[in-house]
Structure formats: C-alpha cells, structure tokens
Residue, then its C-alpha position, 0 to 999 in steps of 0.5 A: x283843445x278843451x277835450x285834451x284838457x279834460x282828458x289829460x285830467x282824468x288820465x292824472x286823477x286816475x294815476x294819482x288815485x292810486x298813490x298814497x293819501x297825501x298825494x290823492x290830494x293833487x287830484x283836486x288842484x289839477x280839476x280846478x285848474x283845468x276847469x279855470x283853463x275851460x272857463x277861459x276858454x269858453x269866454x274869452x273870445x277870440x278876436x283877429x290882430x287885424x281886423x278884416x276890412x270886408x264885412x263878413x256874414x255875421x253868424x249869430x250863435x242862437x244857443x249862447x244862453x242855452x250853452x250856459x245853462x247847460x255849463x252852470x248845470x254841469x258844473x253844479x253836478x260836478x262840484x255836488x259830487x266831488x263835494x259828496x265823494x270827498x268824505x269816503x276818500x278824505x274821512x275814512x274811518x279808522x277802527x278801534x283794535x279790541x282791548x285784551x283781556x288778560 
C-alpha cells in the first residue's frame, strides 16, 4: 500500500512538472500528503477489534530502531534535496532585454 503511494506520487509530480508554473506547485502538497499518509502508516499499529483468547508466539521486530533510523535518514535527504531543487524551479532567473541604442 505504501509502494502505491509513492508511486502514484510520482506519476503526479511528473505529470504536473510539465504543467505551467502555478500548477508545478501542486507538486509539493501532494509529496507532503503522501509522506504524512506513510508516516501514519508506519506507526500507527494495527491492533485486532477482538482480541484473540489464544496467546499467540509473539514475533519480536529486532530492526524497530534501525527502521527508524534509516526513515529519519531518508527523510532528511528527501527534504535537503527538495529544499536545494526548489531555487532552480521557483527562482528562475529572468534576463534583461538589451536597450537600444538609436
């Protein structure tokens, strides 16, 4: 589910990176909102409406801090390159025309 998220993302930023400049924009709610939907499914656990009377083996996650890391990682790239592309879409440079001489 989190793999459709993030590829439907990027299908839509790359669809709306060839629109005009206004709506390039829609690119970053669209990021944000599939980062906040992962973000919620990554820790919000799932836990059963009924719990089960049988007590199951219980399956301890040994990467838990690891996973973590490697997210806040991730996430810091993510946001240092959106944060160092942004200028060259955002602040594009507008040229003088040269003045004529008569």
């Amino acid at each position: 589910l989190i793999a459709l998220i993030w590829i439907v993302t990027l299908v839509l930023s790359l669809l709306l990176s060839r629109a005009s400049a206004p709506t390039k924009l829609l690119i970053i709610p669209i990021v944000l909102l599939a980062l906040t939907i992962t973000l919620i499914l990554v820790l919000f656990p799932r836990a059963p409406e009924v719990p089960s009377p049988v007590k199951e083996t219980q399956i301890v996650d040994t990467f838990f801090i690891g996973r973590y890391v490697l997210l806040s990682i991730v996430s810091v790239v993510f946001l240092a390159a959106l944060f160092t592309l942004l200028p060259f879409h955002l602040l594009e440079p507008v040229y003088a025309k040269p003045v004529r001489a008569h």
